[in-house]
N, C-alpha and C positions, 0 to 999 in steps of 0.2 A: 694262609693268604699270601697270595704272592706279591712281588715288589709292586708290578704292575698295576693292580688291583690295589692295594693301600695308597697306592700315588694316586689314583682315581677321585676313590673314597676323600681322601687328604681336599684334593681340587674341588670335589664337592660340595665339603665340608666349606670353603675357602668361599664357594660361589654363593652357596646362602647365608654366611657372614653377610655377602658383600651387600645380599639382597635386603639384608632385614637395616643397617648400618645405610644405606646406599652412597659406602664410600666407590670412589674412585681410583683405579691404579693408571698412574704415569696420565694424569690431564693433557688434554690439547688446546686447553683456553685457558684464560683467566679471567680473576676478577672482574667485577664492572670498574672498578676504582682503576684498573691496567690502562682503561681508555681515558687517563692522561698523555699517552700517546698520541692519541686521535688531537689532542690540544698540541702537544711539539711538534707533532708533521704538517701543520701550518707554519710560513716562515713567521718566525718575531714573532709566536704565541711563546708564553709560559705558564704549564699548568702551578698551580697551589695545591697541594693535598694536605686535607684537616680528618689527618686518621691514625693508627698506631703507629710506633717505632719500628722501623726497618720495613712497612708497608709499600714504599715508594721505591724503595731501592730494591726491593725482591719484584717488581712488576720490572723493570729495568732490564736486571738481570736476565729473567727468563724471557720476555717478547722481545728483547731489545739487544741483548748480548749475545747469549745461548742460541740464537738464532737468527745465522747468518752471518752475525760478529757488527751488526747497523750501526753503532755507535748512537750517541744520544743526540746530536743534532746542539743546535742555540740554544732551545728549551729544557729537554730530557737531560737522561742520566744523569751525574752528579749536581745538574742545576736547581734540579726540583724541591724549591722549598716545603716542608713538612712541620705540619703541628707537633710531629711524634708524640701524641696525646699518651698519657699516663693514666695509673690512680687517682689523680687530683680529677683529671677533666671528667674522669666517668664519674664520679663523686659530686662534683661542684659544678660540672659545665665546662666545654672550652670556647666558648663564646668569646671570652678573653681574651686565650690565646692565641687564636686564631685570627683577630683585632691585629694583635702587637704585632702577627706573623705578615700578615700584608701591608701595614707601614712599614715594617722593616722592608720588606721583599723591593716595595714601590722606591725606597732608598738606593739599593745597591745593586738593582737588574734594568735594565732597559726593555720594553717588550711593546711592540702596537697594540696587546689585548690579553691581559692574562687572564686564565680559567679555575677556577674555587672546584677542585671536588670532593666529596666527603667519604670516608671510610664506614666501617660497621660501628666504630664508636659512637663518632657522632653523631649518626642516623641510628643508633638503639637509645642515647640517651637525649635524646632530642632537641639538637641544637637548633637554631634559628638562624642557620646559615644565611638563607636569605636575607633576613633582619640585619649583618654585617655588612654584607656582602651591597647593600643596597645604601649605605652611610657612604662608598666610595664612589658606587656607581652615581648621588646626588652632588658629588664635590667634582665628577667629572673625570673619573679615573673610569679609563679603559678596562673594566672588569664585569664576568659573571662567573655562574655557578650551576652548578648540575650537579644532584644526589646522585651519589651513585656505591653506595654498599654494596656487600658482596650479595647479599640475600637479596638484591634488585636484579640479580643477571650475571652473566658472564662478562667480558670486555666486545662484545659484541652487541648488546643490551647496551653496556654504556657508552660504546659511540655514536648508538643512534640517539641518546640521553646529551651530550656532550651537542653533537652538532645542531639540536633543536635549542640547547640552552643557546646557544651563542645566536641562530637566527632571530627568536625572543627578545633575547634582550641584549644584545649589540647592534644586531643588521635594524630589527626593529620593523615598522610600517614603512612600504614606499609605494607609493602612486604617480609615480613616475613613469612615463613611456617606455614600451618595449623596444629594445633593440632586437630586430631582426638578425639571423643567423648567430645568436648568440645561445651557448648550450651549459648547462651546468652537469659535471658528470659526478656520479654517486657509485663507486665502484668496492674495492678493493678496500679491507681495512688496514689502517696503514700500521707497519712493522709488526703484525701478528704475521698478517703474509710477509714470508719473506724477502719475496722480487717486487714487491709494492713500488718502489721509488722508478724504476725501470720500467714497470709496468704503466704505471700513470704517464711517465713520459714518452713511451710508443703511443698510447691512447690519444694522448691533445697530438699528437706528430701526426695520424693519420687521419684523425676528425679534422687537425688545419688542414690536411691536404685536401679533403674534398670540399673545402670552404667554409666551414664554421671557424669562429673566433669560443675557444674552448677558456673558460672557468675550468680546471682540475682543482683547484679546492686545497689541495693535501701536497706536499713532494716539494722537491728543488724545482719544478716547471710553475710549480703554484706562484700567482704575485702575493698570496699572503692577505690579509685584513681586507685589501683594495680588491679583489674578486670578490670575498665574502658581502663587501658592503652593494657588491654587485648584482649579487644574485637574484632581486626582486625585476631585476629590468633584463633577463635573459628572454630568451624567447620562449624554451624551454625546458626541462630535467632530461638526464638520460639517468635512467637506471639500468647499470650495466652486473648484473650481476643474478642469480638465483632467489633471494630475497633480503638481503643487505639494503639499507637504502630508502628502501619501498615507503616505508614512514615518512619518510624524509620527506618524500616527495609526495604526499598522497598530504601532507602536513602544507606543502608551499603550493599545492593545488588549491587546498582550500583558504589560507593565508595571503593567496597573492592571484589565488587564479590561474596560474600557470600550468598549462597540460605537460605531462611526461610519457615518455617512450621508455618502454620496461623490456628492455634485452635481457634474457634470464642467462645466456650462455656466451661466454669472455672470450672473443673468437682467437684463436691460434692458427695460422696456415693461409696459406692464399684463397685456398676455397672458402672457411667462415668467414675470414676478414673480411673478403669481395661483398659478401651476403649483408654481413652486418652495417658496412660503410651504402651500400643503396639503400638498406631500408633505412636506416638514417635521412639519407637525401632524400629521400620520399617521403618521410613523415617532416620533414626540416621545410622542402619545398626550395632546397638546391639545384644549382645550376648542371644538371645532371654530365649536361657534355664535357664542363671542365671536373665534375668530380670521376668522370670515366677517366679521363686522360690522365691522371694520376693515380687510380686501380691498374688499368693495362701499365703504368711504368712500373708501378710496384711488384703486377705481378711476373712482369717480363723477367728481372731483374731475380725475384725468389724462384723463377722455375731455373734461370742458367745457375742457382746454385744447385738447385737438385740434381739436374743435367750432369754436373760432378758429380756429384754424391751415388749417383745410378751405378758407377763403376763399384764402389764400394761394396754395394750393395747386393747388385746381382753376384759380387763376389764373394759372400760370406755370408749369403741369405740362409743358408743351411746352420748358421750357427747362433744365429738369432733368437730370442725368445718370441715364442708362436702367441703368450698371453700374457696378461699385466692384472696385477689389482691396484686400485688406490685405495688408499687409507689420508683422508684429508676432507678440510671446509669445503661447502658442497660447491662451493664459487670456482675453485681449483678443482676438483673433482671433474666436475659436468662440464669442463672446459677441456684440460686432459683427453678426457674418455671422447670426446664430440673427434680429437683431431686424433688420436688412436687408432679408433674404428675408420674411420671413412675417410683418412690420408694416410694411414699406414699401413691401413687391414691389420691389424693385429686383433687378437681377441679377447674381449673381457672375461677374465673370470671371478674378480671379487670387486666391487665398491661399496666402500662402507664409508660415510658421512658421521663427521666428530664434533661438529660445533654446537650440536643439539640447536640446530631452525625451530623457532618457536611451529606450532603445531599448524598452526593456518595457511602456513607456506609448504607444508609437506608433500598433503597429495601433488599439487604446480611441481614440484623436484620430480618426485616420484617420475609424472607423466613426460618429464624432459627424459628421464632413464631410458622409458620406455620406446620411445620413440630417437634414439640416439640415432638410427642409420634408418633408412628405405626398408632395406631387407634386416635391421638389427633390433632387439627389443631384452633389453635386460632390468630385472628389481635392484636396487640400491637398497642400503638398510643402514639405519641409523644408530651408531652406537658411540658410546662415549667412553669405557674403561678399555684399555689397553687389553689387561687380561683376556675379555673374551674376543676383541679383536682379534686376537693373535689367534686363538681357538678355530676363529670362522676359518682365518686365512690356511693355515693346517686342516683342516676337513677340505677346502678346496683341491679339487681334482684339477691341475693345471696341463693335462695330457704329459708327452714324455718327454718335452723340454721343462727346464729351471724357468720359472716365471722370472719377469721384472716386474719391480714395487714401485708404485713412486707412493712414498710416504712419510718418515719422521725420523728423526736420532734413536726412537724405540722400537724400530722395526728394524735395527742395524742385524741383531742376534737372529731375530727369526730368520733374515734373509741366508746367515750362515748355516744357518738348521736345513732352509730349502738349497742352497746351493744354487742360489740366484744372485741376481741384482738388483742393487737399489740406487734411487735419485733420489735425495731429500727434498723434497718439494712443500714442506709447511713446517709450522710450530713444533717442536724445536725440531732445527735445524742445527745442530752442531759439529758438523763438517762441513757446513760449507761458509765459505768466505764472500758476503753478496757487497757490491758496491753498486752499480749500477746496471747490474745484469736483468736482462727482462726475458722471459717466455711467451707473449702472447705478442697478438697483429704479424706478421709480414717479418719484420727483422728478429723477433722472440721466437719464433718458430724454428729461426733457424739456427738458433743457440740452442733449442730444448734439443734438436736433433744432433747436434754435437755432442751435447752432454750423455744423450741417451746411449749414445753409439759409443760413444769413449767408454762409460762406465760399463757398456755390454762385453766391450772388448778385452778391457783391462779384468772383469769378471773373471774372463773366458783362458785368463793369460797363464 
């Protein structure tokens, strides 16, 4: 048997492990319990987690650290008080402990609204988190609570679990009049994506410019608790993303009434932006004239940078890569691949989706793949272990140049294997350093294109 062949057989061997086990190699999400995040990316929230030891600090580390370098904000990272449940609480209950944990907490933090979430502990051995949880919320303390174990979902599962706890039972019933042009936005989860902070604050920057008074919810642009208590008197939801969100609003449609506008694709470039900012105005019922005069400034403004960039380009276009795959959440994915194809001409040759979208949202992905350009139509496919990832992206034939990746910290090696390039562009991100860098609308666009061309260049060097 030759080497070749027992390496095979080995990998084989390895792949229906993986099948019968159905572990995973090198994850791109996390827990549900991770979406104490989704609780710190509100200002002056702080999450509570009532789960095992070093549970909160490894959610931390990998969404929050390892990716990007985000730091943890007023809330996160070393702030986050924890049960760190033992033997005793799985034995006796930590009902208890979790008591003393939030009079202590309510002691020595300041916060307009802290958030209770629970680990596999205490949701295997059946705590009555609510039952505590609701002894503070009766004395008047700013709190709730959201289940959210691991076996509930990934961190994607529990920020849609996080943001309905807090509309429940903090925002609460309002029948209170609608304010006109007001918008609530449901986008991007925050520090799983890594430009999340940057992103949301291009997002409200170009919605005020066509005239709406933007709720962003999440980031440094958020007001924090005072938008949230907001939210029943918008006018109405945008859901800006593939299907993130979608609960959310399909929950405050029927809770409040409210109709929402479901953008499944996070526009990048002068062309989507333009697209996505009118039909905004048209479903909003905006003052169309002045929301034009601030697209044509925007766009004036993004074509004299390309107007530069032309020189570049026409000058090295030979050395460029002809095709890309991504490897990432289908939010970033189907945003990427939309300004690739049809403002770069570049050609798709792999997209593969990592966050596992619950199943009802799939064919909707799917048919945005399909339909990416006039003349373009490519399948996506969904996979969640590294392992075969990397397999697909190796069988892709990417013609006779070196592909560019945009993908993760674990697609560093494959990229040296193809003799390509890579953009980190999601979970984990551990080369790049993000602060408030954004990729998508009008001024994101034209950092991705920086970044793209640098690292093509630097590649090439």
């Amino acid at each position: 048997m030759s080497h070749g062949e027992g390496l095979r057989q080995s990998q084989e061997a390895v792949i229906g492990k993986t099948q019968k086990t159905n572990s995973i190699q090198q994850i791109r999400y996390a827990c549900s319990i991770a979406a104490l995040h989704s609780a710190c990316a509100i200002p002056r929230v702080i999450p509570i987690t009532h789960c095992g030891p070093g549970c909160a600090d490894k959610q931390f580390m990998n969404v929050a650290f390892y990716n990007g370098f985000q730091g943890g904000g007023y809330g996160g990272g070393a702030v986050v008080p924890s049960t760190n449940a033992t033997e005793k609480e799985v034995v006796f209950g930590g009902m208890e402990r979790l008591r003393e944990l939030i009079a202590a907490s309510l002691e020595v933090l300041e916060a307009d609204l802290f958030v209770v979430l629970t680990g596999c502990i205490s949701d295997l051995v059946g705590d009555d988190v609510g039952s505590v949880v609701k002894e503070f919320q009766l004395r008047g303390v700013p709190i709730v609570y959201a289940e959210t174990g691991g076996f509930k979902g990934n961190n994607f599962t529990g920020h849609e679990l996080v943001t309905r706890a807090i509309i429940d039972q903090f925002v609460g019933d309002d029948e209170g009049p609608r304010d006109s042009g007001v918008v609530n936005v449901w986008s991007l989860l925050p520090f799983h994506n890594t430009f999340w902070r940057g992103d949301l604050a291009e997002m409200k920057r170009i919605l005020e410019g066509v005239g709406l008074q933007v709720n962003i919810l999440f980031g440094h642009e958020s007001r924090g608790v005072a938008e949230w208590k907001g939210i029943p008197r918008a006018q109405f939801n945008l859901v800006l993303s593939p299907w993130l969100g979608l609960e959310t609003a399909e929950h405050l449609q029927e809770k409040y009434g409210q109709p929402y506008l479901h953008v499944p694709v996070i526009p990048i470039g002068a062309k989507q932006t333009s697209a996505f900012l009118r039909q905004v105005v048209e479903f909003a019922g905006l003052d169309r004239e002045k929301a034009e005069q601030f697209i044509q400034k925007e766009e004036n403004t993004y074509y004299r940078y390309l107007e530069d960039f032309s020189d570049f380009y026409a000058e090295y276009w030979w050395g460029l890569p002809a095709q890309f795959a991504v490897i990432g959440d289908s939010a970033y994915n189907l945003a990427l691949t939309k300004f690739l194809v049809n403002q770069l001409g570049v050609i798709p040759g792999k997209l593969i989706i990592t966050e596992n979208p619950p199943e009802r949202f799939r064919e909707g992905i799917r048919e945005q793949f399909r339909t990416i350009a006039d003349d373009v139509s490519v399948e996506v496919e969904f996979e969640e272990d590294s392992w075969r990832i990397h397999q697909l992206i190796r069988q892709t034939y990417f013609g006779h140049k070196p592909p560019i990746i945009f993908g993760t910290t674990w697609e560093r090696d494959l990229v040296k294997e193809l003799k390509g390039a890579i953009v980190e562009v999601g979970f984990p991100a551990s080369y790049e350093v993000v602060l408030s860098r954004s990729y998508v609308g009008y001024r994101g666009a034209l950092t991705l294109l920086e970044k793209i061309y640098t690292t093509t260049v630097s590649a090439s060097a």
